[in-house]
N, C-alpha and C positions, 0 to 999 in steps of 0.2 A: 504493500500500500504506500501512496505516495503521501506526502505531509500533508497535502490539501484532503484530498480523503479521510485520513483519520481527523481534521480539525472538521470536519464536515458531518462527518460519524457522531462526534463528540459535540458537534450544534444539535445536530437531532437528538440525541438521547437527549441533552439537556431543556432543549426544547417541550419536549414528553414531557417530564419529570417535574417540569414548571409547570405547562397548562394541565396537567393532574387533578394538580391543587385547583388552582382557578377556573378548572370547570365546575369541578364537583361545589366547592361552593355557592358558581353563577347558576348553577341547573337547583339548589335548593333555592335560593331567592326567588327565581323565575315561578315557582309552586308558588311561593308567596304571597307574588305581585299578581300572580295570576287570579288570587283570590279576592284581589282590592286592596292589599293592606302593603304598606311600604315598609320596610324595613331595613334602616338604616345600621343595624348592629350587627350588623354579620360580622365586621371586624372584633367584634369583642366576642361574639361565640364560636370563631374560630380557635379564639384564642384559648376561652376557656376550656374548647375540646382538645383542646393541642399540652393543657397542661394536666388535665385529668386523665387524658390519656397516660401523658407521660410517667405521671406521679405511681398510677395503678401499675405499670408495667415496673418502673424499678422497686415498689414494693409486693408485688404477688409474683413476678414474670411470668405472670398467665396472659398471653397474646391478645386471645378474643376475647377476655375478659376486659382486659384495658380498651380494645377498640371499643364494647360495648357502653364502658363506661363513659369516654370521651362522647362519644355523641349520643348517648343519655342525659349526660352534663350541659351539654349542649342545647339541646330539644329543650329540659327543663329549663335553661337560661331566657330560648325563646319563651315559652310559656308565659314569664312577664313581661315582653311585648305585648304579645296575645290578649292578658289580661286589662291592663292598663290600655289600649286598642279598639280591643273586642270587643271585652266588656263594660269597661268604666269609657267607652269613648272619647277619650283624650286623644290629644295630636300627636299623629304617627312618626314627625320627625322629629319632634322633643326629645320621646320614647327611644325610640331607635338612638339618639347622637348621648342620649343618657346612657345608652346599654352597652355604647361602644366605652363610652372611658371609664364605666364601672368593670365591662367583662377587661379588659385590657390591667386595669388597676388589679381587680382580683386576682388573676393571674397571677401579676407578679408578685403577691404577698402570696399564693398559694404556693410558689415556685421558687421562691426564696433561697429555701435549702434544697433546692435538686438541681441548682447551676451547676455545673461541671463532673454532675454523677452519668454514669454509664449505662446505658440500656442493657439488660441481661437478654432481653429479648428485642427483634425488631421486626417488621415484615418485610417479608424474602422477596425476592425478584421469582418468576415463573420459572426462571434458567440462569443460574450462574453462572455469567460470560465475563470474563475480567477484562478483556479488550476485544469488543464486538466491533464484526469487520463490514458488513451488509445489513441492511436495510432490517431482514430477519432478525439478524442478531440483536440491533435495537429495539426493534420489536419485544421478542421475547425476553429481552434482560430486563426489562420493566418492571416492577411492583405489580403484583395482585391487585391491587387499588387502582391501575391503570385500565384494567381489564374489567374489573366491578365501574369504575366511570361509564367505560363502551355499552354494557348491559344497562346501567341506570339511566344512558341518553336514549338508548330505545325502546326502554320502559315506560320514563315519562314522555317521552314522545308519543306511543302509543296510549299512555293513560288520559292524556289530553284531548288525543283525535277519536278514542275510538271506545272509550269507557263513559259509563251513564255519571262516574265519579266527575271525569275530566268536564263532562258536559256541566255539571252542576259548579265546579268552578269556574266554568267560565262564565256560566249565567250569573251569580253572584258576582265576579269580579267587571264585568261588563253593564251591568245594571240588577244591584241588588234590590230594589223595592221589587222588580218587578218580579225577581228570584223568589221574594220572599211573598207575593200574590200567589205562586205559582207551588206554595207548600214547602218550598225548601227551606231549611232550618240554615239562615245566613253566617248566624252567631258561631254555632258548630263547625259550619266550611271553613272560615276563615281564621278559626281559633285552631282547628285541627293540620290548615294549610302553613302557617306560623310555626309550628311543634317543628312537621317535617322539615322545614327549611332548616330550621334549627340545628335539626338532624343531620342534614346536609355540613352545612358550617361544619358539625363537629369533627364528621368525617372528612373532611379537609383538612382539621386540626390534626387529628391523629396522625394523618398521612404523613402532615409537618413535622412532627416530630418523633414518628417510630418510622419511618421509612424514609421524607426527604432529604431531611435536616435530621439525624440521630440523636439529637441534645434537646436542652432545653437554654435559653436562655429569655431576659425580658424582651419583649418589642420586637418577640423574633417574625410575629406576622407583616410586619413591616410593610404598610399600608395592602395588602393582596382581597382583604375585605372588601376596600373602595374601589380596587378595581373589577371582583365581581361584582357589585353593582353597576359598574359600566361596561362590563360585559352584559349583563341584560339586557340592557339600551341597546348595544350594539347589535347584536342578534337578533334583536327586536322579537323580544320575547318568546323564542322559537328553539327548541335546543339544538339541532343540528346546526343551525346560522352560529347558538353561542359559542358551542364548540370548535367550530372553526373561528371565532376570535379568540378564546384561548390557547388554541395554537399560534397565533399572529402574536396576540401580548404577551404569551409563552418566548414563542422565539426571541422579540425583543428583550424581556428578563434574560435569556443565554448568550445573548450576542453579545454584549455591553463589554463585559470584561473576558472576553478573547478577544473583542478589540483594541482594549487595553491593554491585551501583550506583545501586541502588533506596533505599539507606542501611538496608537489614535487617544487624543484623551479628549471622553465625552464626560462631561459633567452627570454623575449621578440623579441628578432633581431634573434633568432634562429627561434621560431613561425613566424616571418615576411620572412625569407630566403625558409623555407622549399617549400613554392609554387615552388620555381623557379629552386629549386634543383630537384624538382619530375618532371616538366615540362624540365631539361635537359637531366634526366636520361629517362624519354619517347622519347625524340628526336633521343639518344644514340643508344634505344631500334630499332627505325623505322629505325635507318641507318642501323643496325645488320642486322636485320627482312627482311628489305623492301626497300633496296637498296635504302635509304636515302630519299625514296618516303613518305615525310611528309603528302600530302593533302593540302599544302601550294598552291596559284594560281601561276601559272608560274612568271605573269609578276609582281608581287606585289612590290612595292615599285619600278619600274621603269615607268618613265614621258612617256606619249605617244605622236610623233611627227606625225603630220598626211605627212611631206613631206617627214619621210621615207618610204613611200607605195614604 
């Protein structure tokens, strides 16, 4: 193999291994938003899946135990979205920007003492490839978690188009009085859609830190919450469209510094901006195009009052 190929080899894997993370947490938002309610805390319940995870693995080093517990931890984080939301109707982005600097805060006082301790356990790659030369090889040297993302985008993909579940979220998140004329219990969808996303987040966290990142450290989420949030945007609410932006703002995360050993020096806060400028300049695009018709759900980020029927 010539040095360009293996540097090419080694963008791809790392490209993978970044949009991982940033899909699995854009594909739970998107369950979210799809049910009307905005949720601005995904950065903090990554975080807290990423340290529960962690915590349970260096003290039981039971695998599925730990993964379960992180995004249980997780899911239960959302649940106070959900509630304060759902049910106390309060405003969705208060909620959400309160959740991120609590789940981020608690973190790091839950994680305190497990800076620089060792995973006894982590989760495996499908195949043990020490230096993968094709296309295959990157493939298969992936995390388990690579391959449960692939099944999860064709899950909820299908759960949205082609289930009476998927249908009832989108009547709710699209126009909930009428949802709620029409027998569906609105309160439940969207308190239930909140949990999963949750869940989502958590298993993002996990992934960060027993398979991407093997440590623990504070602020190791370093903003990848707000970018799946703008990953939703971008794929306009769709999973396959978001998925292929996490591989774009994936690849961007890998590139940065193999450029940097090349002596190109790109300021880090420029690689951290760019998601969000690619994700305005498609919003731009849809308003040109598509008469401002995002794919966004109607009623998103407004509280649903069942006595305006």
């Amino acid at each position: 193999m010539t040095m360009i190929d293996i540097q090419f080899i080694g963008l791809l894997n790392a490209t993978l291994q970044a949009a991982t993370l940033l899909f699995i947490a854009a594909l739970g938002e998107l369950i979210t938003e799809k049910s009307g309610i905005l949720n601005l805390g995904v950065e903090g319940m990554i975080s807290i899946g990423a340290v529960t995870g962690f915590m349970t693995a260096v003290n039981t080093g039971n695998l599925f135990f730990s993964i379960f517990i992180g995004i249980f931890s997780a899911a239960l984080f959302a649940s106070l979205h959900a509630f304060v939301t759902v049910i106390l109707k309060q405003d969705q982005t208060v909620s959400g920007l309160i959740l991120t600097i609590l789940g981020l805060s608690l973190s790091a006082l839950m994680g305190k003492n497990y800076i620089g301790k060792k995973l006894p356990v982590k989760i495996n790659s499908l195949r043990e490839i020490e230096n993968p030369s094709t296309l295959v090889d990157v493939i298969l040297s992936q995390s388990y978690i690579f391959f449960l993302a692939i099944l999860l985008m064709i899950a909820t993909a299908y759960l949205l188009k082609k289930t009476m579940f998927g249908r009832r979220l989108e009547a709710v998140g699209e126009d909930s009085r009428a949802a709620d004329s029409m027998g569906l219990n609105v309160n439940k969808t969207q308190f239930i859609a909140t949990c999963v996303g949750g869940g989502f987040a958590g298993l993002a966290g996990v992934y960060l830190t027993l398979s991407y990142v093997p440590y623990w450290t504070d602020n190791m989420t370093s903003g990848r919450g707000w970018i799946a949030l703008a990953l939703v945007i971008f794929g306009g609410w769709k999973p396959y469209r978001t998925a292929l932006g996490a591989l774009l703002f994936g690849f961007l995360e890998a590139l940065v510094p193999r450029l940097q050993t090349y002596g190109f020096e790109i300021s880090p806060y420029i690689v951290k901006i760019t998601p969000y400028v690619i994700t305005i300049l498609v919003l731009i695009m849809l308003t040109i195009y598509k008469g401002g018709r995002t794919g966004a759900p109607s009623n998103i980020g407004v509280p649903f009052f069942r006595e305006n029927r």
